[in-house]
C-alpha positions in Angstrom: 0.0 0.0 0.0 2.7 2.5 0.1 2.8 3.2 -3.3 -0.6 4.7 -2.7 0.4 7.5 -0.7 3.3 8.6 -2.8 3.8 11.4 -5.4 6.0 13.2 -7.5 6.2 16.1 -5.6 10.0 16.8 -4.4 9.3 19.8 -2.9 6.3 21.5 -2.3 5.3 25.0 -2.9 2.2 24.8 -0.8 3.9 23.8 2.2 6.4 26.7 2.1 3.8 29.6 1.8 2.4 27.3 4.7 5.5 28.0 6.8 5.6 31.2 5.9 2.4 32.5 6.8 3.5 30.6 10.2 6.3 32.6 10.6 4.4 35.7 9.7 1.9 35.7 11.9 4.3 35.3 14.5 6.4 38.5 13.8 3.2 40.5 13.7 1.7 38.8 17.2 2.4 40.9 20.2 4.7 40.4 22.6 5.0 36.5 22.8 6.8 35.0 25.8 7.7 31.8 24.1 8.5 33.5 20.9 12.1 31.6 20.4 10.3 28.6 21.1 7.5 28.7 18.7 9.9 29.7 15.9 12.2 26.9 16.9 9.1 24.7 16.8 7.7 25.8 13.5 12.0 25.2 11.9 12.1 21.8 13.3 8.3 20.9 11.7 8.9 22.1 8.9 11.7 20.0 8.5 10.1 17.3 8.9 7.7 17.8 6.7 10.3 18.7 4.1 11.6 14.7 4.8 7.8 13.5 4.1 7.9 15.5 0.7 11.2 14.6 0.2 10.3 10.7 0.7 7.8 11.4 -2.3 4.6 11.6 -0.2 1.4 13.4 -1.6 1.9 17.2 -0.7 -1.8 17.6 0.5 -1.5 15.3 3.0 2.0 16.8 4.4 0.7 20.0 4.3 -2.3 19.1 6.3 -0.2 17.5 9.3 1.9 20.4 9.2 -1.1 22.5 9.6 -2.7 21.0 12.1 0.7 20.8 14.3 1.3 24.8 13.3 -1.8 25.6 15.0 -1.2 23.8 18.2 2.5 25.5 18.0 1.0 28.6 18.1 -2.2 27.6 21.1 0.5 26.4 22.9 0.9 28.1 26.6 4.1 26.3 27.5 7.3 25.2 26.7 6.3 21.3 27.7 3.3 21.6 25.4 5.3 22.8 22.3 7.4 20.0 23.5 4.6 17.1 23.4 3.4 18.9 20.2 6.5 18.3 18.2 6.7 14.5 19.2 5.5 11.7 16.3 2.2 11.0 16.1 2.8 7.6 17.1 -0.1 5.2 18.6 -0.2 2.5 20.7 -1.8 -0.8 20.5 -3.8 -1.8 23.8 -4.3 -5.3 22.5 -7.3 -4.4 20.6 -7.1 -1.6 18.7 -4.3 1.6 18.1 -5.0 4.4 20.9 -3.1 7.8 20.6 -1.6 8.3 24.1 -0.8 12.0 23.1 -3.4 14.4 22.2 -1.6 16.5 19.8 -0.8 13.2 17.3 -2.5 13.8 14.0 -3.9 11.3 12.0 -2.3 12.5 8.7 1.4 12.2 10.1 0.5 8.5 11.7 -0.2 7.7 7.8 3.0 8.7 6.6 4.7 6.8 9.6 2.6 3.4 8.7 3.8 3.9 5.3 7.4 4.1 5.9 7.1 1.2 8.4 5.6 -0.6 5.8 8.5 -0.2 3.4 10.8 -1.6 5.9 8.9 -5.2 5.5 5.3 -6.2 5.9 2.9 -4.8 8.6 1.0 -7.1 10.8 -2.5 -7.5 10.4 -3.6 -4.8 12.7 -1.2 -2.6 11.6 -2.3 -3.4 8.4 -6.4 -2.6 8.9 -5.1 0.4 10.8 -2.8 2.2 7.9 -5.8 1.2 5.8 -8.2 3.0 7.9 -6.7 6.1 7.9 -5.7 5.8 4.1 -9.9 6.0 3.8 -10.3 8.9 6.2 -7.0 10.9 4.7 -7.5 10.5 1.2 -11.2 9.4 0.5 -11.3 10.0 -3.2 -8.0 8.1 -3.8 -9.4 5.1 -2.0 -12.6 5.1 -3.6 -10.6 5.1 -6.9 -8.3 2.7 -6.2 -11.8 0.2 -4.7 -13.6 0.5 -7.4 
């Protein structure tokens, strides 16, 4: 399935005008007193999101995890919570199904992380239905393309 999620995009032009307007609004917000931590923040995402890209995934759904994690950057109200923010949105498996145990993970970046788990050898069967549930939720038009 991990061809699914992949594009031709190297690098994207939509997710630099994202960072930018990111960076903007944070020069024109008043007086911030974790200013240097935001900006720090928003450098280190958007790294990351430049990897994704880079690893040929689909732009819109890079853009949309970077997004999401740019507006709790900029909600946060402490260092720890720009912190937890910038961790993988990784799950965990009670034994029954994948749980977030962090509520800033974001389903879009947990796609990109099944799929390059996936390239590293075949996913177990749960991992499996999940990556393929949030392939439907992420990118319903592709997967109703690629069903039919």
């Amino acid at each position: 399935m991990p061809a699914f999620i992949m594009g031709g995009n190297v690098m994207g032009t939509a997710l630099v005008m994202e960072h930018a307007n990111a960076l903007a609004q944070m020069i024109v917000s008043e007086k911030d007193k974790l200013f240097d931590e935001r900006v720090e923040a928003l450098v280190k995402l958007y790294r990351r999101a430049e990897f994704y890209l880079k690893q040929g995934f689909l732009e819109s759904i890079v853009c949309e995890f970077h997004r999401k994690k740019v507006e709790m950057i900029m909600q946060a109200e402490t260092k720890g919570e720009i912190t937890e923010i910038l961790k993988l949105s990784k799950p965990h498996f009670d034994g029954n199904k994948f749980v977030y145990t962090s509520p800033y993970a974001v389903e879009e970046e947990e796609l990109l992380l099944w799929s390059l788990t996936s390239l590293q050898g075949p996913l177990r069967d749960e991992g499996y239905l999940r990556y393929r549930e949030l392939f439907e939720k992420c990118l319903p038009e592709l997967a109703e393309k690629l069903s039919a």
